[in-house]
C-alpha positions as CSV (number, residue, x, y, z in Angstrom):
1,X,-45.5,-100.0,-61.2
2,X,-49.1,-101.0,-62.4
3,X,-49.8,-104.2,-61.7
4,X,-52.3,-107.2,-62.4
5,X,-53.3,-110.1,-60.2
6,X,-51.5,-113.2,-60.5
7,X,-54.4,-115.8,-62.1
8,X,-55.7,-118.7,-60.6
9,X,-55.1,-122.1,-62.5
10,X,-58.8,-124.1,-62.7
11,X,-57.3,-126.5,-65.4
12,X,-54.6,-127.0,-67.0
13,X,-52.5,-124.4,-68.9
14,X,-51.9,-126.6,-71.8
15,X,-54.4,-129.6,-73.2
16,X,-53.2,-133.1,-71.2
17,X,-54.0,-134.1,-75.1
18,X,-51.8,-131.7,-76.1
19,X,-49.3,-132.1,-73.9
20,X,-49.1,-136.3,-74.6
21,X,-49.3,-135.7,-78.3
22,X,-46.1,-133.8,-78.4
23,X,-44.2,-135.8,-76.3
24,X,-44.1,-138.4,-78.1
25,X,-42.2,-136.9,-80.9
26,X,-39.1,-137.1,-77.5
27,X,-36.5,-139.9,-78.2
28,X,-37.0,-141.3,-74.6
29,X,-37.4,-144.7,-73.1
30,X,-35.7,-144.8,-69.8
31,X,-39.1,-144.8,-67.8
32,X,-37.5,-141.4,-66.0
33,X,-39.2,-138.3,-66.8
34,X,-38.4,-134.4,-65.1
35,X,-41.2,-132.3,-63.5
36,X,-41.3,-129.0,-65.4
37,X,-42.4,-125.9,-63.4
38,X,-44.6,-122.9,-64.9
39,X,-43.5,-120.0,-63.5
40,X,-47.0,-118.6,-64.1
41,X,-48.0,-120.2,-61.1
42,X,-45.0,-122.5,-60.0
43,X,-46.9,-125.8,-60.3
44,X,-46.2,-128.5,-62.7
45,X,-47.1,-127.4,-66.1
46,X,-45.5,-131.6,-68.0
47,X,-42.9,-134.0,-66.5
48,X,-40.9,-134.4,-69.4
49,X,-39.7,-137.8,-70.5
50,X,-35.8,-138.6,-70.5
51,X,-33.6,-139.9,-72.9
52,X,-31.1,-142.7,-72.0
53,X,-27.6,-143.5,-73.5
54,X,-29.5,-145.9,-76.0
55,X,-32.1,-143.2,-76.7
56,X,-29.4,-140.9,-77.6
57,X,-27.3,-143.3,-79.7
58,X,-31.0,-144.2,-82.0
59,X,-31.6,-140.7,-82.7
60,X,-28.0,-140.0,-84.1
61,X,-27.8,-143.5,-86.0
62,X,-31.2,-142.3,-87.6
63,X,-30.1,-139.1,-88.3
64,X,-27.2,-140.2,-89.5
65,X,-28.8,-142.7,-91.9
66,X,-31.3,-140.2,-93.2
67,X,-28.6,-137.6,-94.2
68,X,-27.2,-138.8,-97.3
69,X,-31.3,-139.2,-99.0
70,X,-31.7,-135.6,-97.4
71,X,-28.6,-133.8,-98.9
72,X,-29.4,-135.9,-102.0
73,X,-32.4,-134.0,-102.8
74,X,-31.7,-130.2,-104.8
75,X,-31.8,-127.9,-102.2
76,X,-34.7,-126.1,-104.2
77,X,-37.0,-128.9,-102.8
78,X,-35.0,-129.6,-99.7
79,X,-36.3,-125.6,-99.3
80,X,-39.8,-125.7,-100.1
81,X,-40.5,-127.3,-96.7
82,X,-38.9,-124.6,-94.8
83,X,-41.1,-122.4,-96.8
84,X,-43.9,-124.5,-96.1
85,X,-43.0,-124.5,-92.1
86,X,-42.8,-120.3,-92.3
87,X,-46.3,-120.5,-93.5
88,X,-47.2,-123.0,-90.8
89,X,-45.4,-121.1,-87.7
90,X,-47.8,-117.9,-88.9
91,X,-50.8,-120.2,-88.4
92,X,-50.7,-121.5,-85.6
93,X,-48.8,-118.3,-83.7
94,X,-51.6,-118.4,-81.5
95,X,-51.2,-122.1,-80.2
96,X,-47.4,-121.5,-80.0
97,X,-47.5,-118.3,-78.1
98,X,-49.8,-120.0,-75.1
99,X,-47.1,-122.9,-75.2
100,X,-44.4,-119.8,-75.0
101,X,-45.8,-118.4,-72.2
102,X,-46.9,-121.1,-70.3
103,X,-43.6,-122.4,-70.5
104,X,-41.0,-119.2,-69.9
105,X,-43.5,-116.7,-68.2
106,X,-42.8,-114.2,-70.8
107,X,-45.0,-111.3,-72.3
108,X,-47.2,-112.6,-75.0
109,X,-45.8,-109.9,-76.9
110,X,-42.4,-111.4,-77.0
111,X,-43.8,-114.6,-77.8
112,X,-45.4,-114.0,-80.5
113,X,-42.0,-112.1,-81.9
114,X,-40.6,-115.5,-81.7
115,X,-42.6,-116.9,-84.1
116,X,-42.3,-114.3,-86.3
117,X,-38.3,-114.4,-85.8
118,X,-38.4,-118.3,-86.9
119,X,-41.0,-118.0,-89.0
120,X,-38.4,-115.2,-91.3
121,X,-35.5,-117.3,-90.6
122,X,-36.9,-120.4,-92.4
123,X,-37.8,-118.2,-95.1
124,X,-34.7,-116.3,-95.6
125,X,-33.0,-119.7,-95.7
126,X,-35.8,-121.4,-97.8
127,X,-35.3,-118.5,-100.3
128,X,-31.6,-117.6,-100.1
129,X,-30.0,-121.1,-99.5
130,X,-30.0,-122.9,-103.0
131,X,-28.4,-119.7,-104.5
132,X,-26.2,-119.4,-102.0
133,X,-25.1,-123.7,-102.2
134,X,-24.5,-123.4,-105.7
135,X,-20.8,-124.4,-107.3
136,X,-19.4,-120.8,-107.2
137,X,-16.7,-120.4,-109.7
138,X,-13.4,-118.9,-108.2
139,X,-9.9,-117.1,-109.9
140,X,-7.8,-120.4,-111.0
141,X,-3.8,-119.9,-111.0
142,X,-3.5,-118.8,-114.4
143,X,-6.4,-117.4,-117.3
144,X,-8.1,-120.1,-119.2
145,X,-6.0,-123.3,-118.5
146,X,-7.3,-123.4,-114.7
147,X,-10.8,-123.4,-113.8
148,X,-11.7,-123.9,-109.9
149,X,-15.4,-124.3,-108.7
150,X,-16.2,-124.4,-105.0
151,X,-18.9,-126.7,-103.4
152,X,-20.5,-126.9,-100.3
153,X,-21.1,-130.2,-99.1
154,X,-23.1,-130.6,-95.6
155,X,-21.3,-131.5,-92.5
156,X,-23.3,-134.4,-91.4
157,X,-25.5,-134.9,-88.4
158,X,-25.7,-131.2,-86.4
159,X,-26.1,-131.3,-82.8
160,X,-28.6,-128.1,-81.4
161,X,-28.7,-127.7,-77.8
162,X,-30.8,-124.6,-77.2
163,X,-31.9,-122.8,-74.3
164,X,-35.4,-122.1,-72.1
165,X,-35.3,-118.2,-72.5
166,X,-36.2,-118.1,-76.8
167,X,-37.2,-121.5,-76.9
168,X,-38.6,-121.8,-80.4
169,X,-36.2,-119.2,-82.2
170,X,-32.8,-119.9,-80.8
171,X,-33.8,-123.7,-81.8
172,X,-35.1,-123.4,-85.2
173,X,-32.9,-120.3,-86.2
174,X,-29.6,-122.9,-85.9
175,X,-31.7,-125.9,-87.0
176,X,-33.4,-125.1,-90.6
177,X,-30.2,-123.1,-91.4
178,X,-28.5,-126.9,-91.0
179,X,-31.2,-128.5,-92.9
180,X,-31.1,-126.0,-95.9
181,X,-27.5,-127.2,-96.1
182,X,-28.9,-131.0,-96.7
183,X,-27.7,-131.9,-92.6
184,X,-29.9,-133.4,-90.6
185,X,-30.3,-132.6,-86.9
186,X,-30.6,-134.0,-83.3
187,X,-31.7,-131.3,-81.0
188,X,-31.4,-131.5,-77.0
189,X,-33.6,-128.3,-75.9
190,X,-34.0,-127.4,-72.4
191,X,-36.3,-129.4,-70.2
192,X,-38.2,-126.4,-69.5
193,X,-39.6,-125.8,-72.5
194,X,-39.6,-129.0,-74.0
195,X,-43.3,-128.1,-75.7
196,X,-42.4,-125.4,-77.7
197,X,-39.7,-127.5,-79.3
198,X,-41.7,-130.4,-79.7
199,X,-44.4,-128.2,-81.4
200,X,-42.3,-126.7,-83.7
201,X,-40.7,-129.9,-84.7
202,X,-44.6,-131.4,-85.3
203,X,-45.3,-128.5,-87.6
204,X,-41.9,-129.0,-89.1
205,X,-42.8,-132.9,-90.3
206,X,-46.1,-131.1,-91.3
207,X,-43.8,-128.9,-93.6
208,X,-42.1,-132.0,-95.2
209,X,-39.0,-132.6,-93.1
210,X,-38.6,-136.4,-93.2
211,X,-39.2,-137.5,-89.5
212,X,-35.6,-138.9,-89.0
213,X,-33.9,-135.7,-90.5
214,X,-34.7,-133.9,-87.3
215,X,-34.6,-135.8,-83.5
216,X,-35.1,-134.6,-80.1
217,X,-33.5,-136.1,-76.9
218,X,-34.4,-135.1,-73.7
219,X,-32.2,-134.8,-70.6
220,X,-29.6,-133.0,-68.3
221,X,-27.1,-131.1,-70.0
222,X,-24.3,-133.4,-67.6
223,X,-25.1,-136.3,-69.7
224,X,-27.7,-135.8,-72.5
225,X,-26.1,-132.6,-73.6
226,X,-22.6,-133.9,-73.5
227,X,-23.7,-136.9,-75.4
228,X,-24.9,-134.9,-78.1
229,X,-21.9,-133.1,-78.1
230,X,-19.8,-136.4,-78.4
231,X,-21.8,-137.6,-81.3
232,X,-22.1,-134.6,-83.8
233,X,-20.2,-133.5,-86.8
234,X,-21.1,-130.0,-85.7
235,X,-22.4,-128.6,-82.6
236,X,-24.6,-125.1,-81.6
237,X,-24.8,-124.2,-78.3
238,X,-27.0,-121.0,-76.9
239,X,-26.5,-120.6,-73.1
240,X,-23.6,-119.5,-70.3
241,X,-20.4,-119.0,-71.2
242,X,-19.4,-121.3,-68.9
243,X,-21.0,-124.6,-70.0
244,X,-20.1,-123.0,-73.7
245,X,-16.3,-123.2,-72.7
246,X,-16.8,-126.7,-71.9
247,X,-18.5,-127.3,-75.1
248,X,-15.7,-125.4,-77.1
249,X,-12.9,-127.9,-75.4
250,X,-14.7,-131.3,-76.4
251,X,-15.5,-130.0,-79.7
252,X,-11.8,-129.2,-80.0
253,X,-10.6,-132.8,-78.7
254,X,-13.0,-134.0,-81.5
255,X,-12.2,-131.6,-84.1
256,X,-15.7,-130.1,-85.0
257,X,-17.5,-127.5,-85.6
258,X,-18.8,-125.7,-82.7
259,X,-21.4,-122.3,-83.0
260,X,-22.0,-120.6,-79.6
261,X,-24.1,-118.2,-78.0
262,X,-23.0,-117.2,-75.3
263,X,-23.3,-114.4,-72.9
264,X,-23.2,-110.6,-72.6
265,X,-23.0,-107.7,-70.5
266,X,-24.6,-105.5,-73.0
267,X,-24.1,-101.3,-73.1
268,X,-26.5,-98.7,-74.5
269,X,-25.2,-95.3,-75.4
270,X,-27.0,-92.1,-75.2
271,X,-25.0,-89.2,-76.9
272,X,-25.8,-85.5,-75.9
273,X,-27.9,-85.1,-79.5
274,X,-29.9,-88.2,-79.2
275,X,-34.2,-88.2,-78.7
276,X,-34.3,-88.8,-75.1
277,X,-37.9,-89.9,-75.6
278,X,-37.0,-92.1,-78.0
279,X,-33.8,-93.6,-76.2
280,X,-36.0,-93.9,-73.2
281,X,-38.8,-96.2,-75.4
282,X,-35.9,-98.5,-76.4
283,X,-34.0,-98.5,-73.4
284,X,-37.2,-99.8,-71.7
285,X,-37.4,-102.4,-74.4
286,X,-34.2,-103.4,-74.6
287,X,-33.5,-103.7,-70.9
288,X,-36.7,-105.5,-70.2
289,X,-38.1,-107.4,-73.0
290,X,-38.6,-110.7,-71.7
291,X,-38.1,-110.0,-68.1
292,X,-34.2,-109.1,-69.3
293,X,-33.5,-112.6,-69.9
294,X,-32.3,-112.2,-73.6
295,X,-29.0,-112.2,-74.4
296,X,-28.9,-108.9,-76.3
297,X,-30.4,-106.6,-74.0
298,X,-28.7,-103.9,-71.8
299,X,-27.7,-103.9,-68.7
300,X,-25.3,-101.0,-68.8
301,X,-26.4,-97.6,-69.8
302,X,-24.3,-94.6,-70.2
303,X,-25.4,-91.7,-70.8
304,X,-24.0,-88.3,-71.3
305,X,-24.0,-85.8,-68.4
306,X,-25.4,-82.7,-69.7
307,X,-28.8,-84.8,-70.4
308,X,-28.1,-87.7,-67.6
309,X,-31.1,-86.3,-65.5
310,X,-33.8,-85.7,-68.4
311,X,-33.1,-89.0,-69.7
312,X,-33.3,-90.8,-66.3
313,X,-36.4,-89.0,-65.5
314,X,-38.3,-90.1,-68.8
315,X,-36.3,-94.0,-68.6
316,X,-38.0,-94.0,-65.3
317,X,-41.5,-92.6,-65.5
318,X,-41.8,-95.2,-68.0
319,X,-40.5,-98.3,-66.8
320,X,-42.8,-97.1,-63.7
321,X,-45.9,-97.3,-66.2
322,X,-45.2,-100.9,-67.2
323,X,-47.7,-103.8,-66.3
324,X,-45.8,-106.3,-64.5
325,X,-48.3,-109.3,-64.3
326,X,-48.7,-112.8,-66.1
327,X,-51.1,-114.8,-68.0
328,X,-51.8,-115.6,-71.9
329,X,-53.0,-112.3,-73.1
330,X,-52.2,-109.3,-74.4
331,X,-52.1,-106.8,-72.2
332,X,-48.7,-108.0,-70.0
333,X,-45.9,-105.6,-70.2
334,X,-43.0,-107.6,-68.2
335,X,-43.8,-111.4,-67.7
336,X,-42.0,-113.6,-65.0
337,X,-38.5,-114.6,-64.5
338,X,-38.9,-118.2,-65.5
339,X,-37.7,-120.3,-62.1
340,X,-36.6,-120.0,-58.5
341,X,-32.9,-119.8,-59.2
342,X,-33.3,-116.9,-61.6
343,X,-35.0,-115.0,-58.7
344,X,-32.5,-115.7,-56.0
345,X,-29.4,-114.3,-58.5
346,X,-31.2,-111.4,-59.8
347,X,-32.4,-110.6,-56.1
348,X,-29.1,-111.4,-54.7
349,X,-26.9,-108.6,-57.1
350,X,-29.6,-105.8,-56.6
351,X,-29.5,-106.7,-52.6
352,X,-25.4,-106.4,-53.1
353,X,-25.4,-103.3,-54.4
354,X,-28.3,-101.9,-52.6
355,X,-26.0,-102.9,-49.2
356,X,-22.9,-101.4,-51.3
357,X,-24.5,-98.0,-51.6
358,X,-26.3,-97.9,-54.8
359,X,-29.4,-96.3,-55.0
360,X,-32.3,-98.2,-56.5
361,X,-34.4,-95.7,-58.6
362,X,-37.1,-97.7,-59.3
363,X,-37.9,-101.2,-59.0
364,X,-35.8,-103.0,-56.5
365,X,-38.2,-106.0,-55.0
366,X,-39.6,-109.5,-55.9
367,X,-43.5,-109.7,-56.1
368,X,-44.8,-113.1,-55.2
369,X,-48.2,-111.6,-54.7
370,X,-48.3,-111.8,-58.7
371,X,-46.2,-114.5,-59.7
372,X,-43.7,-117.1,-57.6
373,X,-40.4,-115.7,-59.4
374,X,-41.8,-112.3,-60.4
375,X,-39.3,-109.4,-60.3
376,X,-39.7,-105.7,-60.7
377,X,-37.6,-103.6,-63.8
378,X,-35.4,-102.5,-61.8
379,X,-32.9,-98.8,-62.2
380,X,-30.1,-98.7,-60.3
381,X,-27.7,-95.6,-60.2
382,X,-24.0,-95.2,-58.0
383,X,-22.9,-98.6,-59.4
384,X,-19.2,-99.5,-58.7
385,X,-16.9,-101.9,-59.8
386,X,-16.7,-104.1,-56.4
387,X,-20.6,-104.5,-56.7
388,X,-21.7,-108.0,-58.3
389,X,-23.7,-106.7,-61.0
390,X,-20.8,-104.5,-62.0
391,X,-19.3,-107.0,-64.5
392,X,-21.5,-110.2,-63.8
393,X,-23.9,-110.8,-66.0
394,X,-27.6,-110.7,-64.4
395,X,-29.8,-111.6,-67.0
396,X,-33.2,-110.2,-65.7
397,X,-34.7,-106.7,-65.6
398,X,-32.0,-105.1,-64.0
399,X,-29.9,-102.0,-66.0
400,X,-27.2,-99.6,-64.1
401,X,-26.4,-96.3,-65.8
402,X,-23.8,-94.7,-65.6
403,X,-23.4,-90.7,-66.8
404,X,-20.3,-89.9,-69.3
405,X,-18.3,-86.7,-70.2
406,X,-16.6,-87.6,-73.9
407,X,-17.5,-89.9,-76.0
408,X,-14.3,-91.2,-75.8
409,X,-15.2,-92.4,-71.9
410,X,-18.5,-93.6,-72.9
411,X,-16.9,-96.1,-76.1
412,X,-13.6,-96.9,-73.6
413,X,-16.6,-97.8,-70.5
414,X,-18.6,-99.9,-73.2
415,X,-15.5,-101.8,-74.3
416,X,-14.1,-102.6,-70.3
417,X,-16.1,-105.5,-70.5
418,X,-15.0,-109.4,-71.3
419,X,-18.3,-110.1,-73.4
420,X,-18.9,-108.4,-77.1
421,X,-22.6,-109.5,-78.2
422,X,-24.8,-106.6,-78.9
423,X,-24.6,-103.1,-77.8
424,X,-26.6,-99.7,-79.1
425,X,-26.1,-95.9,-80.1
426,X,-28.8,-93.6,-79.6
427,X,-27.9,-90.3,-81.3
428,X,-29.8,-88.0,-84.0
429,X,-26.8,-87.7,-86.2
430,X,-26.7,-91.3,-87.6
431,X,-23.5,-90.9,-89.2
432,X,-22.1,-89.7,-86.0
433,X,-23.8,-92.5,-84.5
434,X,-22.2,-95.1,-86.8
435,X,-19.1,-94.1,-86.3
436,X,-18.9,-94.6,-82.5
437,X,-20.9,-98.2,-83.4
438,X,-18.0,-98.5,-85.4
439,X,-15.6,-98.6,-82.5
440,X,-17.9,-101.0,-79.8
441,X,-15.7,-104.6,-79.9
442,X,-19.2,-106.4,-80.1
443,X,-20.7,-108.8,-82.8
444,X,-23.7,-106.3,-83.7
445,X,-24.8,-102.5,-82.6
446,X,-27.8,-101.1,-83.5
447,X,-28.3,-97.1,-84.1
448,X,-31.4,-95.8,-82.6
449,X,-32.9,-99.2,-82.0
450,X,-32.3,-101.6,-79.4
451,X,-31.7,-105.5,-81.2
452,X,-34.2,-105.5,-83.3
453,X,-32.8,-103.9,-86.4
454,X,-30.0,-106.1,-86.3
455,X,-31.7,-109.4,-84.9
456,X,-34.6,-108.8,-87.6
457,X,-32.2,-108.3,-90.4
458,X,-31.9,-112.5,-91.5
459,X,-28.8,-111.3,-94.1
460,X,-26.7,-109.8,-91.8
461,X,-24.4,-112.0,-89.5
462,X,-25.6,-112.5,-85.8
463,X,-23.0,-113.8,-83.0
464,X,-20.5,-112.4,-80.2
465,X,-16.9,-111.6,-79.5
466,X,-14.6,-112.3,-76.7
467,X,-16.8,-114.6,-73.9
468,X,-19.5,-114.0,-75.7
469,X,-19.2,-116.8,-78.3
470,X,-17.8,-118.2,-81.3
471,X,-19.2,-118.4,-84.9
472,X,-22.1,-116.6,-86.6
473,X,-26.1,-117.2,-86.8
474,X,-28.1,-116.0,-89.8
475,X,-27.0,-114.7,-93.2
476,X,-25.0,-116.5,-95.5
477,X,-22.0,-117.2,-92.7
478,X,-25.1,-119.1,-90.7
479,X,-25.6,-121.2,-93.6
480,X,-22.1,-121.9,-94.8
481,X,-20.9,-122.6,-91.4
482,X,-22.9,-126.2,-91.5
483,X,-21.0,-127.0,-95.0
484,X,-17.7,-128.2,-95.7
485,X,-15.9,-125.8,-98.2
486,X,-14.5,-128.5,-101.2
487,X,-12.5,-126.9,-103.9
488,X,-12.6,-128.7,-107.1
489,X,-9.9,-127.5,-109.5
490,X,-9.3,-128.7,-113.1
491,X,-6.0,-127.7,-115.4
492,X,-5.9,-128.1,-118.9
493,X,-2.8,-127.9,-121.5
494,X,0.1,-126.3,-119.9
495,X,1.1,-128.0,-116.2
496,X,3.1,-126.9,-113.2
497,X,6.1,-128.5,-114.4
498,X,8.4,-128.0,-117.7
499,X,7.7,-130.4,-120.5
500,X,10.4,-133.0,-121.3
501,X,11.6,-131.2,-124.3
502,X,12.1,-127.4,-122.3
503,X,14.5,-126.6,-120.3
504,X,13.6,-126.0,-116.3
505,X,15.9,-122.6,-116.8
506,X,13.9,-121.5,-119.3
507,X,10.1,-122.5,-118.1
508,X,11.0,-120.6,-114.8
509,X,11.8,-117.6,-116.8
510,X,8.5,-118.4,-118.7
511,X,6.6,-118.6,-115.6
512,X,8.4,-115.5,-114.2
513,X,7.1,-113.6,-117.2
514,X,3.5,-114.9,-116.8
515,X,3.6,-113.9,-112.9
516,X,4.1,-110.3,-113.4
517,X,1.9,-109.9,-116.7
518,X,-1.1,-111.3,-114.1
519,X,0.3,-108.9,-111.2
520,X,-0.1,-105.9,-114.5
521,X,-3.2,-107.5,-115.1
522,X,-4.9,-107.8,-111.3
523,X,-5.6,-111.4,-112.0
């Protein structure tokens, strides 16, 4: 594992200018603020001011007045600021990806691809979304005499509690999809990367967002997060499914809307045809982008038998080459895991299994000479089902594989799992390759690619299955999900019921006729 020395820190990561600029765009009075980490170098990067019960109640009754001017407005102009901020996020990449960074710990690399992630999202939706709110005329009962149009009002004020590990994409992707819809939002991200939100939300006002149409609160999830929860017409949540179940039950005593994100125990399949070199480049990138903590990537890996060892020899060599380090530039591999606590579960499942019998094949050991919660990409083999990381999800760089005689094993092995996010095929007959995709129970599969085909691709649906989550991200089902379907039907000339001079005998006979010549028809 090449490595790179941890750097020193002679002033701050991030402008103090900076820093107190952006934090004032937090709804927060209380006097209380939160010390914020960098797992760069573990010392305190912001303490982040917190929001109070007043705090919270100010953003909503702003966002809530502001809604009605926004969803006013064609959505053709509500749009051209969302265009506007996709042109902005491009510009100042640079700025963002050192907040990233500093923040999370990640690559730079991976950074960066969450600006350009947000930075398509706003424009798929700046571009897509008046099209896609227009009145759409639908079949009425009969030909002529019933016309039905279908609108798409907004839902209101959208609640968007997003998570530390994408900080700027998994906020914005749920967030300009609500305000193409004419919502406005109040967003509750994580403490620890309360920057990168407030950045984006400064270049969003930039953009032409009205300030009150988008709100940030700041605060534990216990109380800040449930109290966005308790306030929204609609609700996204990206994080554990355990805090997502919670979030599911109260916004099912309320009776709204709820998108989540939750997690996965995601499998890659390498049939007996694939390119090993090739599966072994995107196993390495989908197992350890990020440091693993993404919600898509793998940490189960079958792999057929008759080329289990050729693959595992190339898989390794290579995650043996990457350049576990830190810092803001370019040349980082594998950043950080981004706390303490992350470090003590992903060391505590290899250490099980390691003590259980499975044998670490590369990897396998924290490294605070280069960074406080640094971990290697770690390959285990011989994992069984009464080891920890088994079933449990890990989320870091840690991927067991697991060799396969049929294909019908390896799609039965992939499916023996409680989660259904993302999962990928790696096979050099794509049609072949489709057709096992076909048969994975998970919201998205990619064929010779790890997430990126799928994540990159705005039109298509994004979400998960079983305890992985509820509701969809991107494409049209990520837009519509913020609107409230109204169906607006008009009837001319002939009614429902007979006229007072016919007989009810005879209109039923009439409206018998008229059934079947519309079943003849395919009306």
């Amino acid at each position: 594992m090449s490595q790179t020395e941890a750097p020193q820190r002679p002033a701050p990561l991030i402008d103090p200018a900076t820093v107190a600029r952006l934090l004032r765009l937090v709804d927060a009075t209380s006097g209380e603020t939160h010390e914020v980490l960098s797992p760069l170098d573990a010392a305190v990067l912001v303490a982040v001011p917190q929001s109070s019960e007043a705090d919270l109640d100010a953003a909503f009754a702003a966002a809530r007045a502001a809604q009605p001017a926004w969803a006013a407005l064609p959505a053709a102009e509500r749009c051209r600021s969302l265009l506007a901020f996709h042109d902005l996020l491009l510009s100042h990449q640079g700025a963002l990806a050192d907040l990233i960074v500093a923040e999370t710990g990640k690559a730079r690399r991976d950074a960066v691809e969450e600006v350009f992630h947000a930075a398509m999202t706003a424009r798929y939706y700046g571009e897509r979304a008046p099209g896609l709110l227009r009145p759409q005329r639908r079949r009425g009962v009969f030909p002529v005499l019933t016309r039905v149009d279908v609108l798409h009002p907004p839902t209101g004020v959208v609640g968007v509690i997003s998570p530390w590990n994408y900080p700027l994409t998994m906020a914005f992707s749920d967030g300009v999809a609500a305000l193409a819809a004419g919502n406005t939002v109040v967003a509750k991200p994580d403490a620890q990367t309360m920057l990168t939100a407030a950045f984006g939300l400064e270049l969003l006002r930039r953009a032409g967002v009205p300030r009150d149409a988008w709100r940030i609160v700041a605060g534990p999830g216990a109380r800040v997060g449930v109290g966005v929860v308790e306030r929204a017409d609609h609700v996204c949540f990206t994080g554990s499914t355990a805090t997502g179940r919670g979030i599911a039950a109260r916004a099912g005593e309320r009776l709204i809307g709820a998108s989540l994100e939750l997690g996965g125990k995601n499998p890659m399949l390498v049939l007996a045809d694939a390119d090993l070199d090739a599966a072994a480049a995107g196993a390495v990138r989908g197992c350890f982008a990020n440091a693993g903590q993404l919600c898509v990537s793998f940490e189960r890996l079958y792999v057929a038998r008759p080329v289990f060892d050729a693959f595992v020899e190339r898989f390794v060599a290579a995650t043996r080459a990457l350049d576990l380090s830190v810092g803001l530039g370019w040349g980082v591999d594998v950043g950080t895991l981004v706390s303490a606590d992350q470090l003590a579960k992903v060391s505590g499942q290899v250490e099980d299994a390691r003590d259980r019998g499975a044998r670490v094949l590369a990897g396998g050991r924290a490294r605070p000479d280069l960074a406080p919660y640094a971990y290697e990409p770690t390959i285990l083999t011989g994992v069984t089902p009464d080891m920890a990381c088994h079933r449990a999800e890990t989320f870091g760089p840690v991927v067991a594989l697991y060799p396969f005689d049929t294909e019908e094993e390896a799609v039965a092995a992939a499916n023996d799992d409680v989660h259904g996010l993302n999962a990928s095929v790696w096979s050099r007959d794509a049609r072949r390759a489709r057709a096992v995709a076909a048969r994975l129970n998970t919201g998205s599969v990619n064929v010779n690619e790890s997430f990126g085909a799928a994540f990159g691709s705005l039109d298509a649906p994004m979400g998960g299955t079983g305890e992985s989550g509820l509701g969809r991200r991107q494409g049209p089902e990520g837009l519509y999900r913020f609107t409230q379907p109204q169906t607006v039907a008009t009837q001319r000339l002939l009614g429902f019921v007979a006229p007072g001079d016919v007989p009810r005998d005879g209109f039923a006979a009439a409206l018998t006729s008229g059934l079947r010549a519309l079943k003849a028809v395919r009306w």
